[in-house]
C-alpha positions in Angstrom: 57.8 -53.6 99.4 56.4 -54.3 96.1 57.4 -50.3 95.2 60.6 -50.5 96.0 62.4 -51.5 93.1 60.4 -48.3 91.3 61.4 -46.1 93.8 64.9 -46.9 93.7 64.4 -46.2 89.5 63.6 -42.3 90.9 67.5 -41.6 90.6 67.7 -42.4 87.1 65.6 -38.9 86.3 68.2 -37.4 85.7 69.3 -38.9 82.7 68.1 -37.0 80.1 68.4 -38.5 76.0 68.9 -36.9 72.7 71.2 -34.4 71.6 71.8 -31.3 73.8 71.2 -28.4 72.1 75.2 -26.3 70.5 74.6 -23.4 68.4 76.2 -24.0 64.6 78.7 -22.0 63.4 78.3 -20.4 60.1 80.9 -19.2 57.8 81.0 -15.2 57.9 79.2 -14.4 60.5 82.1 -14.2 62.9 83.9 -11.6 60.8 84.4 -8.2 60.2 82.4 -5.8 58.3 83.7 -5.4 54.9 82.6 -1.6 54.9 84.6 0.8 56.6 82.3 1.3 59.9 83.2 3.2 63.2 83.4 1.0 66.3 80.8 1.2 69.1 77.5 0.1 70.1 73.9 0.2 67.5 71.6 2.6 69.0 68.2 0.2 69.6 65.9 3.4 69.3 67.7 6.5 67.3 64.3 7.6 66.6 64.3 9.5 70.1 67.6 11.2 69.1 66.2 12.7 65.5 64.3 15.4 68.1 61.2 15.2 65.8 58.1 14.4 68.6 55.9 14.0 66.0 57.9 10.9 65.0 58.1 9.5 68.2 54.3 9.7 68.8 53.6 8.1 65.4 56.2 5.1 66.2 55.1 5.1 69.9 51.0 4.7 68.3 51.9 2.0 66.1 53.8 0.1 68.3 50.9 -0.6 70.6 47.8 0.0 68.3 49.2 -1.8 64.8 47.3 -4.4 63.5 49.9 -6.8 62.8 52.1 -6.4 65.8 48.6 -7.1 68.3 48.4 -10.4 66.3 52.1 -11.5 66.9 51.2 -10.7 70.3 47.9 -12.7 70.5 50.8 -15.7 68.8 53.1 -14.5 71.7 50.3 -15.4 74.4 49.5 -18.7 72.7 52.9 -19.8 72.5 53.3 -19.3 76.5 50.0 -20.6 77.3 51.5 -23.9 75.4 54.3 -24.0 77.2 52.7 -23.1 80.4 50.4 -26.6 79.5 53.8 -28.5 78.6 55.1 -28.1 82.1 52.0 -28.3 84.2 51.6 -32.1 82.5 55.0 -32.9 83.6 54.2 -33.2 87.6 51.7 -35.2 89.7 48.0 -35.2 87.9 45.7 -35.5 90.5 41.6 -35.4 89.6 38.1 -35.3 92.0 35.7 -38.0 91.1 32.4 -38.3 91.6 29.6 -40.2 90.2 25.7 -42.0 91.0 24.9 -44.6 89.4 22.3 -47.0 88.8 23.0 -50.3 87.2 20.6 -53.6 86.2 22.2 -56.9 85.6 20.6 -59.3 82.8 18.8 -61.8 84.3 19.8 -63.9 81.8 23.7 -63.5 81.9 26.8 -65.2 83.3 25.2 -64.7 86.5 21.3 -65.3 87.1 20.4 -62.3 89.4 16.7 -63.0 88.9 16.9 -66.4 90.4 19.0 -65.8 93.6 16.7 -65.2 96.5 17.3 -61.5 98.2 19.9 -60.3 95.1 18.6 -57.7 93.1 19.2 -57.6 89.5 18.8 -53.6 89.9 21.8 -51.6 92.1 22.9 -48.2 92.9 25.8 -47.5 93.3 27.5 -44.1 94.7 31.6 -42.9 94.6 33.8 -40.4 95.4 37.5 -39.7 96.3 40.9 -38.4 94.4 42.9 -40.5 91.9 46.6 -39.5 91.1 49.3 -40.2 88.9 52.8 -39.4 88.1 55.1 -40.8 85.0 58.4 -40.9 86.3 60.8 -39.0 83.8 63.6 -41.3 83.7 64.9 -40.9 80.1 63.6 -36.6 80.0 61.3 -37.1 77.4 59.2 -34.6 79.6 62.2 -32.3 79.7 62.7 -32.2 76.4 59.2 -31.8 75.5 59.3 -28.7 78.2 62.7 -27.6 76.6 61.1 -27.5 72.7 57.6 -25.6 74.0 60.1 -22.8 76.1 61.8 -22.2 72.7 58.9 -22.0 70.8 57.4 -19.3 72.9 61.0 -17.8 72.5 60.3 -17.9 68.8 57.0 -16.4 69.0 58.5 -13.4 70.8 61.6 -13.1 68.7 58.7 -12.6 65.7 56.8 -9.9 67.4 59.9 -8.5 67.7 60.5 -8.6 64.2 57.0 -7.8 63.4 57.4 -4.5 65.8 60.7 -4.2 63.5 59.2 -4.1 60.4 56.6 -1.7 61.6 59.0 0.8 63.1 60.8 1.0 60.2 58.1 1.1 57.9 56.9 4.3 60.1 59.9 6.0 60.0 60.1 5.8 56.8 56.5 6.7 55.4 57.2 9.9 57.5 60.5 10.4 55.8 58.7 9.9 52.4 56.2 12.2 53.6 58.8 14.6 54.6 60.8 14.9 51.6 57.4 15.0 49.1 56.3 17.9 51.0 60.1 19.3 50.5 60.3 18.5 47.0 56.6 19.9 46.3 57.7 23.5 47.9 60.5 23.4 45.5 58.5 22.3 42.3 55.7 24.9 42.6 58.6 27.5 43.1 60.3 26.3 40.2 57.0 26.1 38.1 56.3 29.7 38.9 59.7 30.5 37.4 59.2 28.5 34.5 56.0 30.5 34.0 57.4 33.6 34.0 60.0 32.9 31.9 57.9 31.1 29.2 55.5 34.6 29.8 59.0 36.7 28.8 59.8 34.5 25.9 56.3 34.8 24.7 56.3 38.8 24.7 59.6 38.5 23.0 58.3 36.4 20.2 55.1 38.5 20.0 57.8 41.2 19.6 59.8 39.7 16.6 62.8 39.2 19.4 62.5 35.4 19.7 61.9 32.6 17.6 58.5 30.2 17.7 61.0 27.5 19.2 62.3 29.0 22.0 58.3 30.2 22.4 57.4 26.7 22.4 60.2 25.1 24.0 59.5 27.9 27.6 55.7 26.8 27.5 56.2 23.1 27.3 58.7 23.5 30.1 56.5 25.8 32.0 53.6 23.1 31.4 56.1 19.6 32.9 57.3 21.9 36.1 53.1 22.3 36.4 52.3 18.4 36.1 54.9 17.4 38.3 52.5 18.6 41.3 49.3 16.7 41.4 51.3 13.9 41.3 53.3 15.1 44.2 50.3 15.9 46.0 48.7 12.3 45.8 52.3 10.9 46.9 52.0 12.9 50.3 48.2 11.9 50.4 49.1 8.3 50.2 52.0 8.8 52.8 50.0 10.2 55.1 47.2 7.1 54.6 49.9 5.2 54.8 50.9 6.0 58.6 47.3 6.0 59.6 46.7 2.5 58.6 50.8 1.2 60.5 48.9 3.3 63.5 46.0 1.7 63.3 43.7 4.7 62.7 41.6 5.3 60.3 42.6 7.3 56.8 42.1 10.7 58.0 43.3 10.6 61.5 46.5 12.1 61.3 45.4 14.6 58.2 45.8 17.5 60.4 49.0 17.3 61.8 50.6 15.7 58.8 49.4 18.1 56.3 51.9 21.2 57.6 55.4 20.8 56.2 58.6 19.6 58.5 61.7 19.8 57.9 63.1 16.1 57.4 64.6 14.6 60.5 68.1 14.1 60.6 70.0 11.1 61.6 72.2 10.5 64.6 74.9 9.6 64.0 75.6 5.2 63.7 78.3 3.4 65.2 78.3 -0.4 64.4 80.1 -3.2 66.1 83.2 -4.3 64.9 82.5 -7.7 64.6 79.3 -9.0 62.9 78.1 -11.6 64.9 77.3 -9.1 67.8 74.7 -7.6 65.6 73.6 -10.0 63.7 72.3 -11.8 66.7 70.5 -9.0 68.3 68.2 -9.4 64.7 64.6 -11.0 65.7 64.8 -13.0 62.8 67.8 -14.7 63.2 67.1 -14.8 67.2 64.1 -16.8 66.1 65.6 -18.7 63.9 67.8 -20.4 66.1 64.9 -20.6 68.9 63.3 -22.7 66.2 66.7 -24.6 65.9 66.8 -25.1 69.5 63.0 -26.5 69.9 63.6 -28.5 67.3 66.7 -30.4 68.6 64.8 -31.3 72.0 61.9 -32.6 70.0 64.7 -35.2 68.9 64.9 -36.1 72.4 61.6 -36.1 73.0 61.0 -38.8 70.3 64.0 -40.6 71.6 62.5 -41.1 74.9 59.5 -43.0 73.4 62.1 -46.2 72.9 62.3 -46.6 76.7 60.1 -47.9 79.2 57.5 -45.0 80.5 57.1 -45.9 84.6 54.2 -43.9 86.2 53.1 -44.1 90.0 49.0 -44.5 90.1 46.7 -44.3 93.3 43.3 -43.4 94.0 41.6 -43.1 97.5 37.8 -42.7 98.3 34.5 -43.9 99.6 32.3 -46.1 98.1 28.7 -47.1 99.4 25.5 -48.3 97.8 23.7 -46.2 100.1 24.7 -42.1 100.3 24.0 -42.5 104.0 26.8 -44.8 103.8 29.6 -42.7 102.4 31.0 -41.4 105.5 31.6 -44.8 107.2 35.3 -45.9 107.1 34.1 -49.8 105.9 33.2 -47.2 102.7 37.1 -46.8 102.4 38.8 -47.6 99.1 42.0 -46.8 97.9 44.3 -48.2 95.3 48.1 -47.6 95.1 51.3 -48.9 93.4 53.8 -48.8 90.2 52.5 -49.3 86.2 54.6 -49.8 83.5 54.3 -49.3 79.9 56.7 -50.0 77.0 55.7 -50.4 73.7 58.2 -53.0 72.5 56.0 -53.7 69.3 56.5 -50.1 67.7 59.7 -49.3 67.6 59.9 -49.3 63.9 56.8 -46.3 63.7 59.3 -44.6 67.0 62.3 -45.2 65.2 60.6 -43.7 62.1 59.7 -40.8 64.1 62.8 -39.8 65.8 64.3 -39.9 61.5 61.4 -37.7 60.9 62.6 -35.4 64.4 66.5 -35.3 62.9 65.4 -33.9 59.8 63.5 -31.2 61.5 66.6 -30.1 63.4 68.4 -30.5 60.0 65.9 -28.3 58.3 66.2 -26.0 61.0 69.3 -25.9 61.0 69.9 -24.5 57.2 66.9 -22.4 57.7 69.3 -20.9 60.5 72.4 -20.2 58.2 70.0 -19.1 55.5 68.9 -16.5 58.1 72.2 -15.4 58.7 73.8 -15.5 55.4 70.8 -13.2 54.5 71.3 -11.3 57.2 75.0 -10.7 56.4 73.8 -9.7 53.0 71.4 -7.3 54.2 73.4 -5.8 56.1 76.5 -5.1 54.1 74.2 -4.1 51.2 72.4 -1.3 53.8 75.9 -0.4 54.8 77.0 0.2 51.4 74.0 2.1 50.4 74.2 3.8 53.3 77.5 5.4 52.6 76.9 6.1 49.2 73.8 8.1 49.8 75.8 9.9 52.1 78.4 10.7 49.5 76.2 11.6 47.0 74.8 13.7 49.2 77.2 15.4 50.2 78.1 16.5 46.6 74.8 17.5 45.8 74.3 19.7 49.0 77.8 21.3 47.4 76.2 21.9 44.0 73.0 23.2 45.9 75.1 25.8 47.4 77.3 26.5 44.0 73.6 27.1 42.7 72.7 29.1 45.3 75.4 31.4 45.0 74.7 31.8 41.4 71.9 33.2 42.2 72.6 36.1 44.8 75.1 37.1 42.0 72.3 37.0 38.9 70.5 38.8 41.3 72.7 41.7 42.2 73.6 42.0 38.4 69.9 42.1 37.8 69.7 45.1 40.4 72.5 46.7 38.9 71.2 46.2 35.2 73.9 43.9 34.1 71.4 41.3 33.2 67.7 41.1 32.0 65.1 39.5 34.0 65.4 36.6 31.6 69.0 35.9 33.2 67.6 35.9 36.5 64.6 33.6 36.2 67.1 31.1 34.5 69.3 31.2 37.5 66.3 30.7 40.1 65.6 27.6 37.5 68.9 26.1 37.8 69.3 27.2 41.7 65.0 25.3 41.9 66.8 21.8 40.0 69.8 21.8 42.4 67.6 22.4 45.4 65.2 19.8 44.7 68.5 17.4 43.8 69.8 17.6 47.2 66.6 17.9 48.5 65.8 14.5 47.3 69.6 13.1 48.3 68.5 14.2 51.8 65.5 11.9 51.5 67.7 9.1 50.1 70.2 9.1 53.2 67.0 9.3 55.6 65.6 6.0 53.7 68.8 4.5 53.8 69.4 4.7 57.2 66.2 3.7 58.4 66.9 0.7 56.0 70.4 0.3 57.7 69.0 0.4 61.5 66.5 -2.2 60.7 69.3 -4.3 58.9 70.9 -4.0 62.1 68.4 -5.3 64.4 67.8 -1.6 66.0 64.7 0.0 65.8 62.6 -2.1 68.5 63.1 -2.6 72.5 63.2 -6.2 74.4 60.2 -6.9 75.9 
């Protein structure tokens, strides 16, 4: 009956202190874009709609083999394994004992062993059995502690997410890098062949007495910057191609082969945004793990503040005990130890009370570290946004000027057929047609980069899991 008034305490478990755990508001992030976006949903993998395979299997590679995405995971499995340890302490501990022992008394101590008749100063002694205990959780101290560890493992797989993020992103857009050097190379080495053959005209015309030394000097230094322009080129789709072996985890020259034959750049799908910012913003791994952080650290607040309250724990320990081996299976060898403990450290609450301060400005650091996520988040995104449509636009007019240029040119060229102009005309045309070309060319490459810059602003780009 001694127990009872501890087991009547079992009730109380379910109280559970500190400060549940209410996600802030922050001022913005409830809002409406400021950019004129379509309504819908963000596509979490528009990589399989761009129809470019070779894409796919470079993203697919790197999103199991990358370097830095296998050690978010290796965090991922540490974080769980801690949890997993968090909980298991929270329930009965029961442990197996078992021990031999020999002991000698000093002859010369409290008691005189040496001068008893028939008592040994020397004695074995042998044990074994189970001993058990359980720490009540009246105040959820445990539950908090279990609470914080779940949300730190929540944290840790909110930042491979963001790692597997990053990496996407950075995949798609080496390729598109890749994509529009080899585009922008074709158009160079076409436009350098031009310029060679028109600084080759003007020089036969100076030789001639028809042009002047300038215009002779001004066609070859022309003819020489269209030619410098593609080593440099070159080494750009070189280092591209490096780039995605190392995000792949592969060596330098493992994707050499397939990389080095030019592709046409992959073109977007089309984006549809929510209308409301929040419903993006929170699908971000950054700002998902922010607030997992947020979270942990508000139950580590009650995890302190259970420390101010009385801890109760149930202890009890059964076995047999014998100085003789022979001995251990007798029942008289029976010993067994039960009943209620109680700890309460009533001389520290000053280092406690320090300690739950210490837990509140955790939470409050986590807390701004939160609206710092999504204030930057809110800044990222409107500024992708915005970049976004003005890459389009200016896209847009360059393709128009590309065609204008083009144009141009079937015209110089059918006047050249009909002897309206010299060849001089022509090449000049095929120059200006080369600069509008490699204009758009690179506007194309712009609006790629931007929208893989505006998916990952948008938490796409990476599946749960």
């Amino acid at each position: 009956m001694r127990t009872l008034p501890f087991l009547l305490l079992l009730p109380l478990a379910a109280c559970t202190v500190g400060p549940d755990y209410q996600r802030p508001v922050v001022t913005g992030d409830t809002g409406n874009w400021i950019g004129a976006v379509p309504v819908g949903q963000v596509d979490l993998e528009p990589w399989r709609r761009m129809n470019d395979p070779l894409l796919i299997e470079l993203i697919e590679t790197g999103a199991t083999a990358n370097l830095d995405i296998r050690q978010a995971e290796a965090r991922l499995r540490e974080a769980r394994a801690g949890r997993d340890a968090v909980r298991g302490g929270t329930g009965p501990q029961v442990n197996a004992t078992a021990s031999a022992t020999t002991n000698r008394l000093s002859e010369n101590g409290q008691l005189p062993v040496g001068k008893i008749p028939g008592l040994s100063p020397e004695l074995d002694l042998f044990d074994a059995g189970f001993d058990a205990s359980w720490e009540i959780d009246l105040w959820g101290g445990q539950r908090r502690a279990v609470e914080a560890a779940g949300r730190r493992a929540q944290a840790a797989e909110m930042q491979r997410n963001e790692v597997r993020l990053q990496v996407v992103a950075e995949i798609a857009r080496t390729y598109g890098e890749l994509r529009g050097a080899q585009a922008q190379l074709a158009i160079v080495r076409s436009d350098a062949e031009a310029q060679r053959a028109i600084a080759r005209l003007i020089r036969q015309r100076y030789q001639s007495g028809e042009a002047a030394r300038l215009d002779d000097a001004r066609a070859d230094a022309t003819a020489r910057s269209a030619e410098a322009a593609i080593p440099g080129i070159e080494a750009d789709i070189r280092a591209a191609t490096y780039r995605l072996a190392l995000l792949t985890g592969r060596p330098p020259e493992a994707w050499l082969d397939r990389l080095s034959a030019p592709a046409p750049l992959p073109v977007p799908p089309e984006l549809r945004v929510d209308s409301v910012r929040s419903d993006v913003l929170r699908r971000r791994p950054d700002i998902a793990a922010a607030e997992a952080k947020l979270a942990a650290a508000t139950s580590d607040v009650g995890t302190e503040t259970a420390n101010l309250f009385p801890r109760f724990s149930l202890l009890g320990s059964i076995g047999q005990q014998a100085r003789e081996p022979g001995d251990l299976v007798s029942l008289d060898s029976t010993r067994f130890q039960f009943g209620p403990s109680l700890r309460w450290p009533i001389f520290s609450m000053g280092r406690i009370r320090a300690q739950i301060r210490g837990a509140e400005a955790r939470a409050d650091s986590a807390a701004i570290d939160y609206e710092r996520a999504v204030l930057a988040a809110l800044s990222d995104s409107e500024t992708a946004l915005n970049r976004y449509a003005a890459a389009q636009l200016a896209s847009g007019e360059l393709e128009a000027a590309r065609a204008q240029a083009a144009t141009a040119l079937d015209l110089s060229r059918q006047r050249f057929r009909a002897g309206e102009d010299d060849r001089l005309t022509l090449l000049d045309a095929q120059s200006r047609f080369n600069a509008a070309d490699r204009a758009a060319s690179d506007a194309r490459t712009r609006t790629f980069l931007s929208y893989i810059a505006l998916v990952k602003a948008l938490g796409g780009g990476w599946t749960a899991g």
